[in-house]
Structures are given as C-alpha cells and as structure tokens.
N, C-alpha and C positions, 0 to 999 in steps of 0.2 A: 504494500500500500504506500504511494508515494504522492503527498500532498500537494498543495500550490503555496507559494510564497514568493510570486516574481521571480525575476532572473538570480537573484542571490539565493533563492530555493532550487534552481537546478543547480546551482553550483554547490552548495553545501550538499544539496543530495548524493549530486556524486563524488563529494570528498567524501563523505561519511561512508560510502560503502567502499572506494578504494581504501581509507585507512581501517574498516574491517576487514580489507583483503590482507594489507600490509602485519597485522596481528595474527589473523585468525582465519586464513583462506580457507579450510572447512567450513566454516561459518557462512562465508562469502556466498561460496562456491553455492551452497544449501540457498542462500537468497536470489542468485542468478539463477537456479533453476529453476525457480517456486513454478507449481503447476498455473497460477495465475496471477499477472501482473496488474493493479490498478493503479492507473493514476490518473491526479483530477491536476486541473490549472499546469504549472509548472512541473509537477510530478507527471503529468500526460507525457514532457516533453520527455524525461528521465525515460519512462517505463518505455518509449520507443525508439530512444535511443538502446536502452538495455537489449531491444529486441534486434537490433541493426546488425549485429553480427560484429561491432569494432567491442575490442576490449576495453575494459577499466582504466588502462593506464592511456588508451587513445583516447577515450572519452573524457579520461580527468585534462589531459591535456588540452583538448578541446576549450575547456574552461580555464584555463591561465595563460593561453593565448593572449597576447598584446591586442591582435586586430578580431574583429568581431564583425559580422552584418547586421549583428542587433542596432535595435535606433533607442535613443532617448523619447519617451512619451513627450515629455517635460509637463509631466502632472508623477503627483508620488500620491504615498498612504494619508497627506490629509486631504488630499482631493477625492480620491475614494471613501475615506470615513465620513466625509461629506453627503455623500449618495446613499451610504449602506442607513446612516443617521436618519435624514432624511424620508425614506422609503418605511426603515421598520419602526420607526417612532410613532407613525397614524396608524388610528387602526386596523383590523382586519387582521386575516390567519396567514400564515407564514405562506401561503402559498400567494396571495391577494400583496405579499410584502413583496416576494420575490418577482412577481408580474410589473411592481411598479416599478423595480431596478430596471425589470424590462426592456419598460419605456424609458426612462432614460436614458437606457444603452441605444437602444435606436433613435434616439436623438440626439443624442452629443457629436461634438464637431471632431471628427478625429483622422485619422490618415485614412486611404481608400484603402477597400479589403484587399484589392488587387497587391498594394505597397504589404500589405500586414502577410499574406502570403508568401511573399516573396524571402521575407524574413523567414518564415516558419518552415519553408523550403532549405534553405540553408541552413536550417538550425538542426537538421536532420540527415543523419547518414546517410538514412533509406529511406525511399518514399512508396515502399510497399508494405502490407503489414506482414510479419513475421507467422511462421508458422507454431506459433503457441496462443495460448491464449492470452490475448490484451485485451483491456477492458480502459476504455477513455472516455469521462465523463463529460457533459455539457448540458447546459439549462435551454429550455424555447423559454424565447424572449414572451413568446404572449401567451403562454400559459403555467408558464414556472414549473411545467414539469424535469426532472431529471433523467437524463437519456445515458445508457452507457453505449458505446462503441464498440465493435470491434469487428474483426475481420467478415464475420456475415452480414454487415448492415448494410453494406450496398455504399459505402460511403470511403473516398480516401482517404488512406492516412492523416494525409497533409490538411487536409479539409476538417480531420477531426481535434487533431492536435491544437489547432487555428482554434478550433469552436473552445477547445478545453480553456486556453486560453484568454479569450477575449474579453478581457478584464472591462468592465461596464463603465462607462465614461471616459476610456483609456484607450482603449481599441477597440475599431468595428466588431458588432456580432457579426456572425460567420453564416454565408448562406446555405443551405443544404436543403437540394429541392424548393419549395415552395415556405420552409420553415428558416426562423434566425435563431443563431445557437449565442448563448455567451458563456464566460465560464464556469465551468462544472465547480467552481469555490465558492462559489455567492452562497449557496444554503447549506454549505459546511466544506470544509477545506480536504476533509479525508473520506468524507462518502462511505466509510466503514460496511453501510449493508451493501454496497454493491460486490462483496465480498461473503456477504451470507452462507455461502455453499463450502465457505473454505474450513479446515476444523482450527488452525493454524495460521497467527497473521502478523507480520510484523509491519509495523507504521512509521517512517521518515517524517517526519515534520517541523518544517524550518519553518516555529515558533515556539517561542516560551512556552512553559508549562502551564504559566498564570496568564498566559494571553488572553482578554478581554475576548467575547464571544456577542454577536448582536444576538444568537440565537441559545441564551442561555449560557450551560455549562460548556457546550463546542465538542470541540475534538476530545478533551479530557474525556470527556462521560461517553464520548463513541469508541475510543478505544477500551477505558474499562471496562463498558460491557459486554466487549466480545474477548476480555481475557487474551486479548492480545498486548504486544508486546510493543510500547508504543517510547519511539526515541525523540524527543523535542530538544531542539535547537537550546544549547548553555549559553551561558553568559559571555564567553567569548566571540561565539560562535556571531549572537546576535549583536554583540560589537561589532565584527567584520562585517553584518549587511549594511552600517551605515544608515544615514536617515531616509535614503531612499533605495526600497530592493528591486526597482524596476529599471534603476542606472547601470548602464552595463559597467560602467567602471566597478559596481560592488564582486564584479566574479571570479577576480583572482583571489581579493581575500577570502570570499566566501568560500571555496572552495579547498582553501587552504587548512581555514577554519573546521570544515566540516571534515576532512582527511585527521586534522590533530583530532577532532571527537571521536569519529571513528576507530581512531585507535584506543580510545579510553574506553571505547563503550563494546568494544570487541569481546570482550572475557562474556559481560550480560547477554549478548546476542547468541555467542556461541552455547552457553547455559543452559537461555531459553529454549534454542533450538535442538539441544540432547545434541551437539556435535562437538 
C-alpha cells in the first residue's frame, strides 16, 4: 500500500524501500513481490514504477537526479488546505464533501491535461501495465465515487496514474471516457479497503503519525484496523519535504530521507513480515 504525498512522497517512498533493501533484502524482496500492489496519489506513481521492471537502485536514482521533467504547480499545501477547508467545512456526507472538491477541480485554472501528461509520461519507465496485479486509485469529479484501476479497466496506464494524481486545484482532472478522474487522496491518502482481499498489508506513508485528517482519524484508524503494518514518515524524514512537497526540488532530500528511515525501520518490517 503506497500512499500520496506529492513528489516528496515518491521520493521518500522509494528511499524507504531501497534502504529496507540496503538492511534487510528478504524483507524487500517479500515487499517487491506482494501479490498486490496499491497505490493512491503519489504512491500510484511508486506502485508503477515498482511494476516497470527497472530496479530499486535505478528507481532511487531516478529520484536524486539533478534534472527532472516535473514542473512546479506554484501553488503548495496551503492552497490545497484551502479547498479541502473549504468543501468539508458545509454541510453534507463525505460523499456531497468530496463532489464539491469536485467542482472545484474542474474549475480551477491550471496547466492543460495534455502538459500534465506529458509529465506523467516521463515520470514513468513503462507505459504498459505490468503483468501483476496493480491497483491505482482515483475519484469522479461528479460523483465522488472511488475507482480502482488496473490492468482490466480498459484504461492506460499513463491515463490512470495522471487521474491518481490530479491533485484538485493543482492539476487538471484527468479525462477517461466521458468521466473526470482526480486524485484517488482526496477521501483518504491510503484507501486501505481497496486492499480488503489481502490477509497481509504493509503501508508507506509520507506523513506524520499525528497528521491532521479533514476526515476524522485518517490513515491512522485505516491502517489499524486492518492490523497492518503501517510506516509514516519521522521527523527527519518530514524535515527533508520542506514547506512544499509538490516542488521538485524537495526529491533528493526526500529520498534520501526516506533511504536513512528505511534502514531504521528495516528490522520492524522484516519482523512483521516473518522474514
């Protein structure tokens, strides 16, 4: 299970499992293979990269790259906590919350999807999906339902990653067929049940522990109650995102950051895992 948290959330993602590789490659090893991969927002981008067929040390490196095709939004976390405020502050049920983010995803002024593509093409080894199971979340704009993806949907990769993505008031939602997708983080970061079927789960999440949640208790209470095994981003870690996790500049430390945790959190992973 690999969450969303902007570009400093792929980049610690994949530090955090190469410096579990770097400690404890049984452990790794057992996480590269999980029978199923989920990721929502940023974690979408991890879980298809993991699927690409480049390895750990090509993908960390990917992330401490100097050059980048990512772009600057130039909007950060309080222009989104603006929106999220905003939407679930009036009334109505979470579903009526999420329809309003909706609209304002589909109306905010932001680069054309064609440009937002073009990034999410590059950001990605492969623009096929892999022959395992992936699972990549995203919301419809006008009905705030949550959609998982994967290889049987009739839908690209690259199209879905895009949608996992499309952080609302930040980047266009994403078009697929007659519907508009944004990202699969808006009504929780880790989407936990879209992993219902698994008995065994572990969860990457580049945020604090005590991260503030519009929808309650958040990720905390969906990791504990599926007794999985849930790693959130330390104190160091969330130093190296910097004040904003959508600046590509935050991806070498982040990833740095998330390599040093990974190796500390190696021993609990291996543990949980019986390896």
């Amino acid at each position: 299970m690999l969450a969303g948290g902007g570009l400093a959330g792929i980049a610690w993602e994949t530090g955090v499992l190469t410096g579990i590789a770097d400690e404890a490659p049984a452990a790794a090893q057992v996480l590269l293979a999980s029978d199923v991969l989920v990721g929502t927002s940023a974690g979408s981008t991890v879980a298809a990269q993991l699927g690409s067929g480049l390895d750990l040390p090509a993908l960390f490196d990917r992330q401490i790259a100097p050059t980048t095709a990512e772009i600057n939004p130039g909007a950060g976390i309080e222009d989104i906590t603006e929106i999220f405020l905003s939407a679930v502050t009036a009334p109505g049920s979470k579903t009526e919350k999420l329809q309003r983010i909706g609209a304002i995803a589909l109306s905010a002024d932001t680069v054309a999807e064609s440009v937002r593509r073009t990034v999410i093409e590059h950001r990605l080894p492969s623009h096929e999906w892999p022959d395992r199971e992936l699972r990549i979340t995203a919301i419809d704009t006008a009905t705030g339902e949550l959609v998982a993806f994967d290889r049987t949907s009739g839908v690209s990769l690259v199209d879905a990653v895009a949608a996992s993505c499309a952080v609302p008031g930040v980047w266009p939602p994403v078009t697929i067929g007659s519907r508009r997708f944004m990202d699969g983080g808006v009504g929780s970061t880790i989407n936990m049940a879209v992993a219902d079927d698994c008995d065994v789960a572990v969860a990457l999440l580049p945020q604090g522990e005590a991260s503030p949640s519009p929808w309650g208790a958040g990720a905390v209470e969906e990791v504990a109650a599926r007794n999985a095994l849930g790693v959130f981003a330390d104190d160091e870690a969330l130093a190296a995102f910097g004040a904003n996790p959508l600046d590509p500049a935050c991806r070498a430390p982040s990833a740095q950051a998330g390599r040093a945790q990974g190796r500390r959190v190696a021993a609990r992973v291996a543990d949980y895992l019986g390896v």
